[in-house]
Each structure stands twice: as structure tokens, then as C-alpha cells.
N, C-alpha and C positions, 0 to 999 in steps of 0.2 A: 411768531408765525406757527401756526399749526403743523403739523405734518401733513394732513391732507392737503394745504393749500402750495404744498412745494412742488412745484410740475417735476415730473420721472420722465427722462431720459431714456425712453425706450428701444432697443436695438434687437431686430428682430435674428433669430439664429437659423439659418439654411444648413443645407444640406452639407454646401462646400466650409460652412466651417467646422460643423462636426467631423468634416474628412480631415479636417487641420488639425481638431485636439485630439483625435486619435492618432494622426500621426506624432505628432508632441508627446503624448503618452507613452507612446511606443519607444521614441526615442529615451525619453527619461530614463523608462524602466531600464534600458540597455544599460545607458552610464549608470544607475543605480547600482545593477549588480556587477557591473565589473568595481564600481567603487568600494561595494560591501568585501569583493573576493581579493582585493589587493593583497599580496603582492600580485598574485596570479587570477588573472582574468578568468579564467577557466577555474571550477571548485579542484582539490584535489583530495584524495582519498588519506584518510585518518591515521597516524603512526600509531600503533598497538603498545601500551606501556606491559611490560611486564607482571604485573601484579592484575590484570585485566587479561591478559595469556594463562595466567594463573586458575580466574576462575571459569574461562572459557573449556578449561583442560581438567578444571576438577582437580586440584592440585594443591598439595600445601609449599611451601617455598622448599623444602628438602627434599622434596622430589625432585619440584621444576628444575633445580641445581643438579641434580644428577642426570636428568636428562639431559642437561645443557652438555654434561661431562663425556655421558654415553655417546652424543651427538645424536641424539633423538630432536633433540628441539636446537634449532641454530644458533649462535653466539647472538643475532641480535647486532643494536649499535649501542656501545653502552656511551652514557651520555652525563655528564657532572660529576662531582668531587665525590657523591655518593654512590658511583657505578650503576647506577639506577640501568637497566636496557628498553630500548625499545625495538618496533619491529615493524616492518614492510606487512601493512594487510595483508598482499598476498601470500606471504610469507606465513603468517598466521592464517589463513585457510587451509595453506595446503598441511600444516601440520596440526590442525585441528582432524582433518581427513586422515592422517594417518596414526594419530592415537587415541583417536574418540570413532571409529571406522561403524560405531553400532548405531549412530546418529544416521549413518548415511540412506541414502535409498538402497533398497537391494535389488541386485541385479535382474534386470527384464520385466522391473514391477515401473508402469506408466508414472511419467510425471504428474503430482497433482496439480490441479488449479483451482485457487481459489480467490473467492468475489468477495471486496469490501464493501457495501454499500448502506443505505440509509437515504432517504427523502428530503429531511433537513441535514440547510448546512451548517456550519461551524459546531459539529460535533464531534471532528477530530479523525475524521474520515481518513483524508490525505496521510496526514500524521502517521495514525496506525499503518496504512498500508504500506509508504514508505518505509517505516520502523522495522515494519515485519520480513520488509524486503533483508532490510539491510541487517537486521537480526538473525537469520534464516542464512546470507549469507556470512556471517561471522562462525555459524555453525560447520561450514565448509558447502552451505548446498547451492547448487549452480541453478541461479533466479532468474526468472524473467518477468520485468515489468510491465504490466500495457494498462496504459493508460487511456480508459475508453471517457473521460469527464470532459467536453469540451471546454472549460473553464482554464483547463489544461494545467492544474496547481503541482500534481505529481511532475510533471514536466520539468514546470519551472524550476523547483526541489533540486532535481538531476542536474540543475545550471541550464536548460536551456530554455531562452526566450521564445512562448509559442510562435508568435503570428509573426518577430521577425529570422526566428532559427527554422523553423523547422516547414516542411514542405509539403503540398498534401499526399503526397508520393512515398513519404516516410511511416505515414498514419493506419488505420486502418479501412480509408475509403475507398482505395483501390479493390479491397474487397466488396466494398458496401458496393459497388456500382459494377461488381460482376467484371472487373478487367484483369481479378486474378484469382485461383481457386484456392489459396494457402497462403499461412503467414508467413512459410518458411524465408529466410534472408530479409525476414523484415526488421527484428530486433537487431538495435545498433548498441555495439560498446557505448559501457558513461565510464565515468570516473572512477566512479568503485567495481574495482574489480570481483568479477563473480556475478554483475549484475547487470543484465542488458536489457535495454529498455525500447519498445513500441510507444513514443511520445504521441501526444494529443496535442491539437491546437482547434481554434474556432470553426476551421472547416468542418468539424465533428457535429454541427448542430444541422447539418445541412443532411447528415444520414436517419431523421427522422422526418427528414421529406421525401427524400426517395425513397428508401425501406419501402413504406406502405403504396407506394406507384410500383415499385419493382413489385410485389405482392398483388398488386391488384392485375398488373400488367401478366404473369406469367403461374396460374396458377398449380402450376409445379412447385412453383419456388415455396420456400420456407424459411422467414427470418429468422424463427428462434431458431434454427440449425445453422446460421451463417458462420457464427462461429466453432460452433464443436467439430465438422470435421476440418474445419479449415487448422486447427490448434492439435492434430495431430503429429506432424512433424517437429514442433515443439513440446510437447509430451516426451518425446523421445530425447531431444538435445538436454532439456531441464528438467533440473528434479522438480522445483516447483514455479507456477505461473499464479501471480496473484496478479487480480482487476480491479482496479479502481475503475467504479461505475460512477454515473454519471447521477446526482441528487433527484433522479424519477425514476419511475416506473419506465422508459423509454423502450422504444426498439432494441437499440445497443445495449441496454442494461438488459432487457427479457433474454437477449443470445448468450451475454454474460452470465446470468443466471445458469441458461440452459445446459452450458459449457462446463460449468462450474463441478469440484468435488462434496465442496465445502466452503460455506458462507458464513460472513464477519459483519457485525450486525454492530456500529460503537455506538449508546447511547446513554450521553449524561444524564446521569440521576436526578432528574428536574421534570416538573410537571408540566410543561408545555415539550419538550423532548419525549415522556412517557406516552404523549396527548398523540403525537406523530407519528412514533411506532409502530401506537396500534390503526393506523393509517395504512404504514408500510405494510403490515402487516395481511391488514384486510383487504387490501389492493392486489397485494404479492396473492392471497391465495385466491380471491376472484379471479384473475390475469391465466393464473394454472390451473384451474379445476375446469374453466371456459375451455383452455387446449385439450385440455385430458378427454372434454367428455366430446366437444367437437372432431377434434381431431386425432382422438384415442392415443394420447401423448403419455407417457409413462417418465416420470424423476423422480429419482430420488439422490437424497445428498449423504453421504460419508459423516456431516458433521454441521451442526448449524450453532454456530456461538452471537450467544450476545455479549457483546464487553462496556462494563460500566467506565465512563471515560469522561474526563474532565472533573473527576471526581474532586469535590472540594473539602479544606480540611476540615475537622470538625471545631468547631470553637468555644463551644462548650462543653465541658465533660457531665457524663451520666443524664443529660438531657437528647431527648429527639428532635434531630430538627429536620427540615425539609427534604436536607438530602437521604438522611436516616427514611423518611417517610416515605419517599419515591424509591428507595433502594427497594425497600422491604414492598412497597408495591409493583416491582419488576420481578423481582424475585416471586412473587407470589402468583403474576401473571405467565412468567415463562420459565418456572422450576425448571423444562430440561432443556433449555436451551441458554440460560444464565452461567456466564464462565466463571472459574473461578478468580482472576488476576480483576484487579482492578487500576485504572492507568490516571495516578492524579493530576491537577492539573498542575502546573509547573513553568516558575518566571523561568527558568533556563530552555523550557522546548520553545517557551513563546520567544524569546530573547534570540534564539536557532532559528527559528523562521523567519524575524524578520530580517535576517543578515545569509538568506536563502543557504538557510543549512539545517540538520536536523543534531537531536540528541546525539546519533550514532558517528555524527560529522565531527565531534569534537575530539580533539586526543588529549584532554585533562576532562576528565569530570568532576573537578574540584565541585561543591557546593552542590552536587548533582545527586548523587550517590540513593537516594530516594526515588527519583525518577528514574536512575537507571534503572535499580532495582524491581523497579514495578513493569518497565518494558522489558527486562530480561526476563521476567517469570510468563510473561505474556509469551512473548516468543517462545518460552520453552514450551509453556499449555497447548500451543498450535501444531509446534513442532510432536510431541505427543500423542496428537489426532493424526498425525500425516503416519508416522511409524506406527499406528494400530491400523491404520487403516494398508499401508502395503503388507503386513504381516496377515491382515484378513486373505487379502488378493493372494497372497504366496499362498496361504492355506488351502485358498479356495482351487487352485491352479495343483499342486499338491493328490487333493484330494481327488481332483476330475482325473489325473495320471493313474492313480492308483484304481 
């Protein structure tokens, strides 16, 4: 018998069973990740080994030992037949802050904030912005995350389940609909200390339908300023606010934008990624040069980094291949905007996410030590731009006294 002549069984799908597998959905994911975080349902924050204190502190072992002695740096738990120690993250920030003290912001210089963004996805977006939180605060600086992607992937990262944890009261729509003028007390403790987080969930797709209603409705108002003054009181709590923007050009992502210090561009070395950028690109500056000359809008950024990401290994040596060829065509496209760190791709970050964790989640980096390496040099090159840039501010503040 043919195939065609086998009568199909056709069962047509409404409405009310889509409302069924997405509650099924919903539900899995929960037992999923409490399954993934066993023992402990809830993620917790990474024990620090000593030899990673080491080079957090810039330090050779005959130091950190005599520091340990001076009681500059605290015993630690020492742990096995080889005294090996380890340490309470918090414990490691806050003595990172008191002998690394040049890293820090300086005093009455605003918090920056900066925007991860990109058009496409699975560029490693999340990733980085998460990384950099959680990098930034290993350095000792006090972070805040907000999470503006409705997809809500930073969220999830933090342990919590969008559509069944988090509330739209938690989010930032209570802004979007005008029922509050600031974010202040909106960033809630996660898990890792140092780092509080403004979570995203699905209701966040619903502020590119109001946005442009409130806008047409009142025209006073002004999206792209929704969020800069409202991230003033946060400026002052944190030293830094990084955004996970949503994979458009959106509303939310234009106030991010506008909000922003300095902007994080991750795009892997690959020709249909190159193809996108200059998308992002052309869009991002149509979007702003239309405010500028309409609405006589003035920005400028501190800092615009592209970061090559997902970078794949080479497999051939002394040959060019694809990635070599789109490297050197980024590079040649956006000389001063091309960072220097390059972030490879890597079974242990992928391996981290799927068990809702990341690189910085782990307290062994066994078999890792490449990737860490590649996200710590990232993090330092940010961190870099954030310390030239309050050092400009100081100067400029400085100079205006004198």
C-alpha cells in the first residue's frame, strides 16, 4: 500500500490545547530545573578556590600566604589532605575591595550602565551579559542586572522561572505604563552576592504595544527617555548596570540604548552574523540620526565594543578559513569599535547552560581554564573602559572646580 492511499488521522488543535502545552511546558521546565540544581532547588553561589583568589588579587602563592598570615585575606576553609582553601564569594569580594581598592569606582563618580545587544540570536548574547555581570562582580563591584529580553534567558540563568516566578510587578512595566516614575526598589537579591537583578518575563512583549499608544496618546512623553531618568537612583546604589536588550531594534531596547554608557555588540565570526550586523547597525543609526535631527536628540557613548564570540577553533594551521576571513572582515569593517578579547566557543559554557548555570557558576574549572581565561580578559577590557571613563568624569569635575 502506498502512502498516499493510508487515510491520516487528522486532529485539529484549538486554542484550549495550546493553553494545555503551554502549561505542560511550564510545568516541566520547573521540575527540570529543580532536577538540574539538586541538592538545592534554588542555584547557589560558587566557593572561590584559592588559587583563583590568587589571581583575582594578582598574587603569587608567597604573598597570598603572607597575607593569609598578616590577616589581610581570611583563613578560608581548608579542605583535603592537601590543605587546598577555599572561600565564601562574599568573602572574596569583599577582600578583593580592600586590596585591589584601584579597581573600584571612585567616589561621587555615577554608576555606569551598559547595553548588550545584537538583532540575532544565539550569538552568545545572554552569555556575555550574564559573564560580565558575574565577572565585574568577582572584581568586587556592586551590579545590577535588568533584564529587558522578553524571552527572559538572563532570568532564567539567575534560577528563576519566567512566567511561573516572576510577577509583572517585579519587571519593568510598571514603568512602561506610567504607574511608577523610577526603578528604585525594584532590583531584587539572586543568589550571587553582589548582584541584583530587575528579571524579565513574557509580559515584556506587551511594552511595544503600549510604548507607541502612550507616545501617540501624550505627546509630551518620550520613550527613549523612559529609562534614563528613571535609572538614576540606581546609578547611585551600583557601580555598574548592564542590559540585556531584547534581539530588535524595539522600544525597550531604543531606552536601553539611550540609557546606556556604553554598548556590547557579541558577534561570531561568521558570514551570515557579519550579514546581521551590518543590519544592526544600519538600523541603530537610521533609529538615531531620525531622533537627532527630529527631535534635536544628542548621544553619545563612553565606549562601543564589538566582541568576537563563539569564536571557533582553527583546524587547520597556516591556512585561512572562514573564520580567519570574517574575523579580518569585521575587523576591517569596524577597526574602532573591534575589542580586543575574543570569547571561544566552549563544551563547558554550553554544558553550564544547559544545567541553568554559567562558566562563573562552577567552583572547579577543571578542563576549563581556556575559557575562563578568555572571559576574564573580556571582563578585564570592560572593566578598563569603565575606569577610564570615571577617571575622564573625575577630571572633567576637577577641572570645572578649578
Amino acid at each position: 500500500m502506498l502512502l498516499k492511499d493510508v487515510p491520516l488521522a487528522r486532529k485539529s488543535i484549538d486554542i484550549d490545547k495550546v493553553i494545555s502545552v503551554s502549561k505542560r511546558a511550564r510545568a516541566t521546565l520547573l521540575e527540570v530545573r529543580d532536577r538540574m540544581l539538586e541538592p538545592h532547588p534554588r542555584k547557589t553561589p560558587p566557593v572561590i578556590s584559592s588559587t583563583r583568589l590568587m589571581q583575582l588579587l594578582d598574587v603569587d602563592r608567597s604573598r597570598f600566604n603572607y597575607l593569609i598570615q598578616k590577616g589581610e585575606i581570611p583563613n578560608g576553609i581548608i579542605k583535603g589532605s592537601n590543605r587546598g582553601r577555599e572561600f565564601l564569594l562574599a568573602v572574596v569580594q569583599d577582600t578583593v575591595r580592600r586590596l585591589v581598592p584601584e579597581r573600584l569606582r571612585p567616589p561621587g563618580a555615577p554608576g555606569m550602565t551598559l547595553c548588550v545587544g545584537n538583532f540575532k540570536g544565539g550569538v552568545g548574547k545572554t552569555t556575555l551579559a550574564v559573564a560580565l555581570a558575574q565577572g565585574l562582580s568577582l572584581h568586587g563591584h556592586k551590579v545590577c542586572m535588568m533584564d529587558l529580553d522578553p524571552q527572559a534567558s538572563t532570568t532564567t540563568l539567575f534560577g528563576k522561572v519566567p512566567e511561573a516566578e516572576v510577577e509583572e510587578s517585579e519587571t519593568v512595566m510598571p514603568l512602561v505604563y506610567g504607574d511608577v516614575e523610577t526603578l528604585a526598589g525594584v532590583p531584587q537579591e539572586t543568589y550571587w552576592p553582589g548582584i541584583d537583578l530587575i528579571p524579565s518575563a513574557p509580559y515584556l512583549f506587551g511594552a511595544d504595544y503600549f510604548l507607541p499608544s502612550r507616545q501617540a496618546d501624550d505627546p509630551s512623553f518620550e520613550f527613549w527617555e523612559l529609562l534614563n531618568g528613571a535609572m538614576d537612583p540606581l546609578r547611585d546604589k551600583y557601580d555598574v548596570i548592564i542590559i540585556d536588550t531584547p534581539p530588535t531594534l524595539s522600544y525597550l531596547a531604543t531606552a536601553a540604548f539611550m540609557a546606556s554608557d556604553g554598548m556590547i555588540v557579541p558577534v561570531p565570526p561568521e558570514a551570515l552574523d557579519y550579514a546581521s550586523s551590518t543590519m544592526f547597525w544600519g538600523q541603530f543609526a537610521e533609529l538615531f540620526a531620525s531622533l537627532r535631527d527630529s527631535r534635536k536628540l544628542s548621544k553619545t557613548f563612553d565606549f562601543v565594543k564589538i566582541v568576537l564570540s563563539k569564536v571557533k577553533a582553527k583546524k587547520v594551521k597556516d591556512r585561512m578559513d572562514a573564520t580567519d576571513a570574517t574575523r579580518s572582515l569585521l575587523q576591517h569593517t569596524y577597526p574602532e569599535f573591534i575589542g580586543r578579547c575574543e570569547l571561544p566557543v566552549s563544551d563547558v559554557v554550553s554544558n553550564a547552560a544547559a544545567e541553568f548555570r554559567t562558566l562563573y557558576d562552577l567552583s572547579s574549572y577543571a578542563g576549563s581554564a581556556k575559557a575562563v581565561a578568555a572571559f576574564d580578559a573580556f571582563v578585564e577590557e570592560i572593566e578598563l573602559e569603565m575606569l577610564e571613563t570615571w577617571k575622564s568624569v573625575q577630571e572633567e569635575v576637577t577641572d570645572g572646580v578649578s
